[in-house]
Gaussian input, Z-matrix of N, CA and C with variables (Angstrom, degrees):
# hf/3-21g

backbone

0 1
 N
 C     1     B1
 C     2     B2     1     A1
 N     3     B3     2     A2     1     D1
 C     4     B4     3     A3     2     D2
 C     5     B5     4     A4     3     D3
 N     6     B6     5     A5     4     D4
 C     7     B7     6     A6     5     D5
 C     8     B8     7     A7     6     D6
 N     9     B9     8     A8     7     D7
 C    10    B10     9     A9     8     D8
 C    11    B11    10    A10     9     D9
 N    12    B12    11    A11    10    D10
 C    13    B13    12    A12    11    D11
 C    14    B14    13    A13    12    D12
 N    15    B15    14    A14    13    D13
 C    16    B16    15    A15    14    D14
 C    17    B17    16    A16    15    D15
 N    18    B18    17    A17    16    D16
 C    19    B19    18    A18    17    D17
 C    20    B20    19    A19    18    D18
 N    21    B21    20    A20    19    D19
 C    22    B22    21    A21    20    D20
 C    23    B23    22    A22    21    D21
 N    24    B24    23    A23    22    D22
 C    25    B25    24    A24    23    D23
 C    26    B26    25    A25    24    D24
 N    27    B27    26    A26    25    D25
 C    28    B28    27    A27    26    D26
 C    29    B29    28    A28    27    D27
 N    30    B30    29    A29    28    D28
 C    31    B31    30    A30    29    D29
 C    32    B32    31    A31    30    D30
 N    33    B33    32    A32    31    D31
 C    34    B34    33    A33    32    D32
 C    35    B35    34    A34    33    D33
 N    36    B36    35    A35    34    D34
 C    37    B37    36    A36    35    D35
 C    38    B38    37    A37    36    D36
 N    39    B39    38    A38    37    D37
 C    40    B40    39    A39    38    D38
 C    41    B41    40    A40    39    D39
 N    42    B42    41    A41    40    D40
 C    43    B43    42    A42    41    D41
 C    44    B44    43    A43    42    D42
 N    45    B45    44    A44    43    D43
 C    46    B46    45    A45    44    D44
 C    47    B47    46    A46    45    D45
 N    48    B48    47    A47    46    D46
 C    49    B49    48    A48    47    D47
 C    50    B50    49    A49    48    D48
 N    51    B51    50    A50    49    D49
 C    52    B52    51    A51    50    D50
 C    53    B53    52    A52    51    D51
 N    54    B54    53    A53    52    D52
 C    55    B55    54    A54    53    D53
 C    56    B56    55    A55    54    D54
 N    57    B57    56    A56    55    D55
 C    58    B58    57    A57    56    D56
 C    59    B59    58    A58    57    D57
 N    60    B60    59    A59    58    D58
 C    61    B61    60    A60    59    D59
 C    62    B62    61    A61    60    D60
 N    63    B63    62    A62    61    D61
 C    64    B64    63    A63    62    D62
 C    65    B65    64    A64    63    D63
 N    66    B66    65    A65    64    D64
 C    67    B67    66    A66    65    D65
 C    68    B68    67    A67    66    D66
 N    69    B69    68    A68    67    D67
 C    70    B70    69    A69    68    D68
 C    71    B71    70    A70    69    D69
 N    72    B72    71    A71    70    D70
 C    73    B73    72    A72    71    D71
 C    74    B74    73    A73    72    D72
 N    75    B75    74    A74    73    D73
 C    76    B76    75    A75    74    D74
 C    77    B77    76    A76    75    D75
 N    78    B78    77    A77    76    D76
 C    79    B79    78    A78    77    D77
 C    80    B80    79    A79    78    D78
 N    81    B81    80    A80    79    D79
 C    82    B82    81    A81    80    D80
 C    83    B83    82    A82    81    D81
 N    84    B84    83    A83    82    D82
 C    85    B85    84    A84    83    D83
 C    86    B86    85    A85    84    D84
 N    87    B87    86    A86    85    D85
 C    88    B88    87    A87    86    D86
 C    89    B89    88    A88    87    D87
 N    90    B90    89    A89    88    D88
 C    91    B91    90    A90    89    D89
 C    92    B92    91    A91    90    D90
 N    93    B93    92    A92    91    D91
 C    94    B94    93    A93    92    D92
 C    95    B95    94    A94    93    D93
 N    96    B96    95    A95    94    D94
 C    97    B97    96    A96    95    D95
 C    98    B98    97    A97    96    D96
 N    99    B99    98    A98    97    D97
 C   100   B100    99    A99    98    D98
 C   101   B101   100   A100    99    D99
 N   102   B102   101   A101   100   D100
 C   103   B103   102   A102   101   D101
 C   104   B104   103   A103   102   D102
 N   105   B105   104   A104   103   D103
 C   106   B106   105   A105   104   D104
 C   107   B107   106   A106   105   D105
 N   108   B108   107   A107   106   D106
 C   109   B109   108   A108   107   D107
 C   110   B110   109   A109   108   D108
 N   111   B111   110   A110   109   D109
 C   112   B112   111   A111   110   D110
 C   113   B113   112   A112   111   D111
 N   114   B114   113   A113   112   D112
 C   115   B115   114   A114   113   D113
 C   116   B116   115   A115   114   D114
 N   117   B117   116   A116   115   D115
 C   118   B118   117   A117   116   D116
 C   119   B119   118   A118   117   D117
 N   120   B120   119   A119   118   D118
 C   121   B121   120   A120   119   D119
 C   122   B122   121   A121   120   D120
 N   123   B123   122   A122   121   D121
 C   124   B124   123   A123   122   D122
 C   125   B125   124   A124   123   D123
 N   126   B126   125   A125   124   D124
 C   127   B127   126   A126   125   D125
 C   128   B128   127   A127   126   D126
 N   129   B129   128   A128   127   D127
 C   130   B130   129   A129   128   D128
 C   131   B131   130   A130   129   D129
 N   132   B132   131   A131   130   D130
 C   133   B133   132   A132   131   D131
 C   134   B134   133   A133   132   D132
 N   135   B135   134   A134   133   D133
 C   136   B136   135   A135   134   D134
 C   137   B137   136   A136   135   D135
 N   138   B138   137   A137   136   D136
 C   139   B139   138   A138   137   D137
 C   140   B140   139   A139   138   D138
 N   141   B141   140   A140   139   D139
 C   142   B142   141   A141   140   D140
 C   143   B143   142   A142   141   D141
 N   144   B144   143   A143   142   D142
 C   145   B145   144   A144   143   D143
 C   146   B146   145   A145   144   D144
 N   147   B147   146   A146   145   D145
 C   148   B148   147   A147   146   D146
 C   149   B149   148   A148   147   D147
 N   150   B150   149   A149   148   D148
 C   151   B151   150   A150   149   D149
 C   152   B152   151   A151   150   D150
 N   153   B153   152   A152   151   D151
 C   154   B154   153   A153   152   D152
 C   155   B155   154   A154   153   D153
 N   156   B156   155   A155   154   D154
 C   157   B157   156   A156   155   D155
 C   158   B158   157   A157   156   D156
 N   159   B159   158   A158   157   D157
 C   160   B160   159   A159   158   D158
 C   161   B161   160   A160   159   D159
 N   162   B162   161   A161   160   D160
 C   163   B163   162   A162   161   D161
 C   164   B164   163   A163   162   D162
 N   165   B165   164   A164   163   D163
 C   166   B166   165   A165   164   D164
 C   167   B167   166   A166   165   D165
 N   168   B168   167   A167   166   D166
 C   169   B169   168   A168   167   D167
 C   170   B170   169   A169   168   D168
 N   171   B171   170   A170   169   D169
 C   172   B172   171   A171   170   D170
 C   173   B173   172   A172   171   D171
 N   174   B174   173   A173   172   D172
 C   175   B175   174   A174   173   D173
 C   176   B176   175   A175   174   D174
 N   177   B177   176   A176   175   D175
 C   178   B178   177   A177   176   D176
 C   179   B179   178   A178   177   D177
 N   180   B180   179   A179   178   D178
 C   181   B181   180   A180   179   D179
 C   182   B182   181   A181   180   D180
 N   183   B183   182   A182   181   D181
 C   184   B184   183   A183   182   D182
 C   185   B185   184   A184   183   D183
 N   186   B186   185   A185   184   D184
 C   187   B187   186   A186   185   D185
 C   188   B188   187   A187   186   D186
 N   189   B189   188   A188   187   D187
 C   190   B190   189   A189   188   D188
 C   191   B191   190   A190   189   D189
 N   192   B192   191   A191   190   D190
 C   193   B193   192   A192   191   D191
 C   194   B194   193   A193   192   D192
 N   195   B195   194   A194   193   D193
 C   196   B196   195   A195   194   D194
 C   197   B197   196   A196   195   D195
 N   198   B198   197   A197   196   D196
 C   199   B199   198   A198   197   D197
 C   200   B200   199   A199   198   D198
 N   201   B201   200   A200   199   D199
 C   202   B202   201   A201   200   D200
 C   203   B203   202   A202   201   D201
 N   204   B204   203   A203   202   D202
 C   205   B205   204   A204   203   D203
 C   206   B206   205   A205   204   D204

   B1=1.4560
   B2=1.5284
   B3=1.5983
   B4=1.6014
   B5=1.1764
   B6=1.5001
   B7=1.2739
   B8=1.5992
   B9=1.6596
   B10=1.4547
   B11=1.7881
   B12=0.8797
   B13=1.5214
   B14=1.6704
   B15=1.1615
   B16=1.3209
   B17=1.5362
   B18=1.6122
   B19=1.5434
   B20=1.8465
   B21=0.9062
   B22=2.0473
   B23=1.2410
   B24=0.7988
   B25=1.4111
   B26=1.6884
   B27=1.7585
   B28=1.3652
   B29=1.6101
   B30=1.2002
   B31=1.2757
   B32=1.7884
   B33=1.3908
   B34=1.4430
   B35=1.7159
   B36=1.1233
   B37=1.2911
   B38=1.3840
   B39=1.4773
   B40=1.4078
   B41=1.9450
   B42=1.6030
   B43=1.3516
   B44=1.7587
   B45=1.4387
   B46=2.0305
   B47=1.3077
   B48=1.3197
   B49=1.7470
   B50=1.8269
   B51=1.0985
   B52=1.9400
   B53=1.4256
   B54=1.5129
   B55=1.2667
   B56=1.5527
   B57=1.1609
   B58=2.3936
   B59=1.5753
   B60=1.5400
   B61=1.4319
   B62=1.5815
   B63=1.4225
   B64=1.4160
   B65=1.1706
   B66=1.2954
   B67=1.3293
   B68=1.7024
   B69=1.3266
   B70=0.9785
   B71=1.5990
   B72=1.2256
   B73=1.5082
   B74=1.2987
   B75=1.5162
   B76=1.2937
   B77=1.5981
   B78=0.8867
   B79=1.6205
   B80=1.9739
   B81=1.5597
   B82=1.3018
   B83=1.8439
   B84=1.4233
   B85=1.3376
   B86=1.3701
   B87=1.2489
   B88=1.7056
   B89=1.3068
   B90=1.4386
   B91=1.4182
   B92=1.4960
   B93=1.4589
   B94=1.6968
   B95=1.5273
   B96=1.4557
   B97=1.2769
   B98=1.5043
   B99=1.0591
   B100=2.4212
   B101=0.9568
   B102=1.2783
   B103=1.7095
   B104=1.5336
   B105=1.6375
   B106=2.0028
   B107=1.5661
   B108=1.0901
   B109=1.6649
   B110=1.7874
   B111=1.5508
   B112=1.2917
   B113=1.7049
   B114=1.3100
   B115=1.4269
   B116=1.3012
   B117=1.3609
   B118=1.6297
   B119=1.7445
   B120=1.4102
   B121=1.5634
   B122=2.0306
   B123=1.1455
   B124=1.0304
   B125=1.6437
   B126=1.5867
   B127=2.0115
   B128=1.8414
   B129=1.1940
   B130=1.6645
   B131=2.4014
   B132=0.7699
   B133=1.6723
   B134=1.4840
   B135=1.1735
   B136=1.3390
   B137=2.1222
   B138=1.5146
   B139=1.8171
   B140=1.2970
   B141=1.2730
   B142=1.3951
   B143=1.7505
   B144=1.3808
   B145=1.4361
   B146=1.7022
   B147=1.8898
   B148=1.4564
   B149=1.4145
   B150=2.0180
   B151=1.4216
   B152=1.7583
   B153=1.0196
   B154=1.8683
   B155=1.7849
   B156=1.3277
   B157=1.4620
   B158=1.3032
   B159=1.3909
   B160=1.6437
   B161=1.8267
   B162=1.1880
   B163=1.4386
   B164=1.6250
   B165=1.4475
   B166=1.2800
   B167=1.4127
   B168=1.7671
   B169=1.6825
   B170=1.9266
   B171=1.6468
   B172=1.4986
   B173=1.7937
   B174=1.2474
   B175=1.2219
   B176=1.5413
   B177=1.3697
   B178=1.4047
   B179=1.1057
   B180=1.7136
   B181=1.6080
   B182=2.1009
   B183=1.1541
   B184=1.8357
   B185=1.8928
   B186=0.8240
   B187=1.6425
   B188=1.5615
   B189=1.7029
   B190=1.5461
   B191=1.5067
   B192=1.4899
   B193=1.4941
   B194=1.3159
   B195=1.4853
   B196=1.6217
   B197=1.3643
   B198=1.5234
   B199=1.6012
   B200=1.8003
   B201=1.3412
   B202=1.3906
   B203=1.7814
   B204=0.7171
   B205=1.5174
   B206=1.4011
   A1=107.75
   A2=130.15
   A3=114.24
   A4=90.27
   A5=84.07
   A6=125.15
   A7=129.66
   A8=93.28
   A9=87.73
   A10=108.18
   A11=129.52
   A12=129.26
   A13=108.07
   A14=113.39
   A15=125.65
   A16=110.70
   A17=139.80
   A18=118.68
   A19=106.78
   A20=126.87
   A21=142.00
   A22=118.81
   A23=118.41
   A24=126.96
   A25=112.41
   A26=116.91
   A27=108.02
   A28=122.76
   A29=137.87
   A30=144.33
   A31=114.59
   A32=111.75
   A33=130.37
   A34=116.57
   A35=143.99
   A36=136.11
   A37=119.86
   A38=130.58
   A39=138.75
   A40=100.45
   A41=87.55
   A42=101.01
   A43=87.67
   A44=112.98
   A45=114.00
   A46=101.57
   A47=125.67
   A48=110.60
   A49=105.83
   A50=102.01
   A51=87.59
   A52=115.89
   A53=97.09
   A54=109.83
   A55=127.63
   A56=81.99
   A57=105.71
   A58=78.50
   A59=86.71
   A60=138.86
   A61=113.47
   A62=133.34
   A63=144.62
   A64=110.53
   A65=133.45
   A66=150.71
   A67=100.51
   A68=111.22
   A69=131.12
   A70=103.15
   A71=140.87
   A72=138.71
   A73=97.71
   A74=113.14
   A75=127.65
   A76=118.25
   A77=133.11
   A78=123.13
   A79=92.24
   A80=126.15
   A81=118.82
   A82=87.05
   A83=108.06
   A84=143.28
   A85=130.34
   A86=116.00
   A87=105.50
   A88=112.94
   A89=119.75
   A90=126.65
   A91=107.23
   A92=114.62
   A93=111.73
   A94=84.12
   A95=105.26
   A96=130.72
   A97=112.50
   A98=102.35
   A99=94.48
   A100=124.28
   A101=112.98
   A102=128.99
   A103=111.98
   A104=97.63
   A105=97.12
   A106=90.90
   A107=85.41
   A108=99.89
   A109=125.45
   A110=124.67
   A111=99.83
   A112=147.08
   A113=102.01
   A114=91.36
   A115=122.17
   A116=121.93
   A117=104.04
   A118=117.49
   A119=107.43
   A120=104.01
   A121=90.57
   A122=126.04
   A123=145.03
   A124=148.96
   A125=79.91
   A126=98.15
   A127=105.42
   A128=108.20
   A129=99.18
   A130=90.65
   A131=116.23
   A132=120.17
   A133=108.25
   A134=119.60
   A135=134.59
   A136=78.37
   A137=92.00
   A138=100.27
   A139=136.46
   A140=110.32
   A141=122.41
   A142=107.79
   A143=144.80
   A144=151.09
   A145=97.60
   A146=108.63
   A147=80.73
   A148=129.05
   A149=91.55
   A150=94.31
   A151=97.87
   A152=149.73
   A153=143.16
   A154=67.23
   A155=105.43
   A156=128.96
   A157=125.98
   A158=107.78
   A159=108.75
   A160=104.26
   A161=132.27
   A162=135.65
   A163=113.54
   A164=102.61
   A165=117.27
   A166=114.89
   A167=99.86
   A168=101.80
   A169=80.24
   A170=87.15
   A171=95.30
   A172=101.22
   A173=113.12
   A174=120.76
   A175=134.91
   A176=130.90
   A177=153.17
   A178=76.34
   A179=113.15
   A180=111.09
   A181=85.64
   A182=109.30
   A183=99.64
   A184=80.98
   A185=152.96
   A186=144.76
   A187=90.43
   A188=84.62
   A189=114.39
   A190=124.71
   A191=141.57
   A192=131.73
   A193=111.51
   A194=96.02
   A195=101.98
   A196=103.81
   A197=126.95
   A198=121.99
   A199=108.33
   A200=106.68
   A201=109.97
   A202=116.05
   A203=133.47
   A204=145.26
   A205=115.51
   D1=137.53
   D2=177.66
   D3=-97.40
   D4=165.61
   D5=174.54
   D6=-75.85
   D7=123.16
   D8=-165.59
   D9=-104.59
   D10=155.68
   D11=-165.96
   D12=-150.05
   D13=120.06
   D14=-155.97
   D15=-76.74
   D16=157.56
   D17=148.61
   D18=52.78
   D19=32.72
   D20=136.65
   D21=-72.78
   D22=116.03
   D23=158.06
   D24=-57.06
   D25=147.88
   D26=-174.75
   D27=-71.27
   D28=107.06
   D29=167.43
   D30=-41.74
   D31=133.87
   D32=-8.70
   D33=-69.74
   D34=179.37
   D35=175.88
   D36=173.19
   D37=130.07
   D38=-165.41
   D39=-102.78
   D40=138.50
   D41=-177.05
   D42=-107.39
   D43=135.09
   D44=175.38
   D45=-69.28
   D46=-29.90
   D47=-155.31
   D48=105.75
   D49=-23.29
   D50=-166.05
   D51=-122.97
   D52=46.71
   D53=171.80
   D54=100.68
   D55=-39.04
   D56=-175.11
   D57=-44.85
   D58=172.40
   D59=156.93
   D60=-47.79
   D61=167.53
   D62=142.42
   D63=-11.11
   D64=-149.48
   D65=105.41
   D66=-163.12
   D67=146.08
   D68=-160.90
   D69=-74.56
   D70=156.28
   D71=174.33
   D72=-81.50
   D73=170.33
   D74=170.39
   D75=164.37
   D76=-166.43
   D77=-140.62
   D78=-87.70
   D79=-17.77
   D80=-171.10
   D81=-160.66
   D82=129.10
   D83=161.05
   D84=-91.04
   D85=95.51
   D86=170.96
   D87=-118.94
   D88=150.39
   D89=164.67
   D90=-107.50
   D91=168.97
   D92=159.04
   D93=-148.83
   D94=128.99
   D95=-173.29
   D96=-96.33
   D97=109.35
   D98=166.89
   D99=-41.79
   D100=-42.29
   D101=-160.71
   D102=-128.61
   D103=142.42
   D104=176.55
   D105=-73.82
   D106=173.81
   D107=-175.45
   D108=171.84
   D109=163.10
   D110=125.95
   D111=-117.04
   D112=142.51
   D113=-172.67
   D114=-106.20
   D115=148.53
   D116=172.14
   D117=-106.54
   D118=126.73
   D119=-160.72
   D120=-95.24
   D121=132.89
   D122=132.21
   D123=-96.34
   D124=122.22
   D125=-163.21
   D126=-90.88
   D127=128.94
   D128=-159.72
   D129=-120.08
   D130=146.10
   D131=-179.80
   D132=-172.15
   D133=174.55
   D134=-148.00
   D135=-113.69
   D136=126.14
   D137=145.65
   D138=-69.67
   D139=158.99
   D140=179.98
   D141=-41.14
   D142=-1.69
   D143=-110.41
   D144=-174.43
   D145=-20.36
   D146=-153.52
   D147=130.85
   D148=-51.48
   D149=-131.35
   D150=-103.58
   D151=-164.96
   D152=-132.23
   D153=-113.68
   D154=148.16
   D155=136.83
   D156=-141.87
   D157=139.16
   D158=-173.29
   D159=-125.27
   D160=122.17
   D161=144.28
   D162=-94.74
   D163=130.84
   D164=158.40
   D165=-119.55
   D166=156.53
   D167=-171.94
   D168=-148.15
   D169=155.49
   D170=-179.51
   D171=-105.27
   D172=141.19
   D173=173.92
   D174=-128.84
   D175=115.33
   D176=-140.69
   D177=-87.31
   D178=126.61
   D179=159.52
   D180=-113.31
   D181=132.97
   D182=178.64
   D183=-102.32
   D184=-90.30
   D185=-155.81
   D186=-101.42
   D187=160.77
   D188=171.50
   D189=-58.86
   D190=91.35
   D191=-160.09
   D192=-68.44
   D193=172.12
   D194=-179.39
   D195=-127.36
   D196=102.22
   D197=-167.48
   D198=-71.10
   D199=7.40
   D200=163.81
   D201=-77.29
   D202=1.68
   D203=-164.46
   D204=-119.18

Protein backbone atom coordinates (compact mmCIF):
# COMPACT_ATOMS: atom_id res chain seq x y z
CA UNK A 1 0.00 0.00 0.00
CA UNK A 2 1.92 3.67 -0.48
CA UNK A 3 2.47 5.84 1.60
CA UNK A 4 0.48 8.63 2.17
CA UNK A 5 1.91 11.78 3.99
CA UNK A 6 -0.20 14.64 4.78
CA UNK A 7 0.51 18.74 4.27
CA UNK A 8 4.09 18.09 1.75
CA UNK A 9 4.73 20.15 -0.51
CA UNK A 10 5.23 18.57 -4.22
CA UNK A 11 8.77 17.02 -4.57
CA UNK A 12 11.29 18.17 -5.84
CA UNK A 13 10.71 21.86 -4.64
CA UNK A 14 12.63 25.01 -3.20
CA UNK A 15 11.49 26.81 -0.15
CA UNK A 16 13.26 30.98 -0.57
CA UNK A 17 13.64 31.45 3.15
CA UNK A 18 11.08 34.46 3.38
CA UNK A 19 8.18 32.95 4.14
CA UNK A 20 6.51 32.26 0.40
CA UNK A 21 5.18 29.16 -0.64
CA UNK A 22 7.17 26.01 -2.38
CA UNK A 23 8.05 26.62 -5.69
CA UNK A 24 8.31 24.00 -7.94
CA UNK A 25 11.98 23.29 -9.67
CA UNK A 26 12.57 23.83 -13.16
CA UNK A 27 15.18 24.71 -15.66
CA UNK A 28 15.55 28.73 -14.11
CA UNK A 29 14.54 30.06 -10.51
CA UNK A 30 13.96 33.56 -9.54
CA UNK A 31 12.99 35.26 -6.40
CA UNK A 32 12.46 39.15 -5.83
CA UNK A 33 12.88 39.79 -2.29
CA UNK A 34 11.20 43.00 -0.23
CA UNK A 35 13.75 43.10 2.16
CA UNK A 36 17.82 42.97 2.32
CA UNK A 37 18.53 40.31 4.38
CA UNK A 38 19.82 36.90 5.06
CA UNK A 39 17.99 34.13 3.86
CA UNK A 40 18.39 30.53 3.86
CA UNK A 41 16.92 28.91 0.64
CA UNK A 42 16.20 25.19 0.99
CA UNK A 43 15.97 22.66 -1.98
CA UNK A 44 14.16 19.44 -0.70
CA UNK A 45 13.96 16.01 -3.59
CA UNK A 46 13.81 12.45 -3.38
CA UNK A 47 17.44 10.34 -3.41
CA UNK A 48 18.88 8.06 -5.55
CA UNK A 49 17.04 5.30 -2.81
CA UNK A 50 13.85 7.14 -2.53
CA UNK A 51 14.94 8.47 0.36
CA UNK A 52 14.26 12.64 1.68
CA UNK A 53 17.12 14.96 0.69
CA UNK A 54 17.43 18.41 1.77
CA UNK A 55 20.30 21.17 0.74
CA UNK A 56 20.32 24.43 2.22
CA UNK A 57 22.37 27.51 1.19
CA UNK A 58 22.27 30.95 2.84
CA UNK A 59 21.60 33.87 0.63
CA UNK A 60 22.70 37.71 0.93
CA UNK A 61 19.92 39.75 -0.36
CA UNK A 62 22.03 43.55 0.06
CA UNK A 63 18.70 45.66 -1.50
CA UNK A 64 15.18 44.81 -2.15
CA UNK A 65 14.94 43.17 -6.00
CA UNK A 66 12.85 43.97 -8.68
CA UNK A 67 11.78 40.59 -10.58
CA UNK A 68 11.07 43.06 -13.39
CA UNK A 69 14.78 43.25 -14.37
Amino acid sequence: MPRVVLNQPPWPCVFFGDGGGPAAFGKELRRAYAKAGLYVVTGRAAGPDDEPLTVKTRVVVDAATDERR
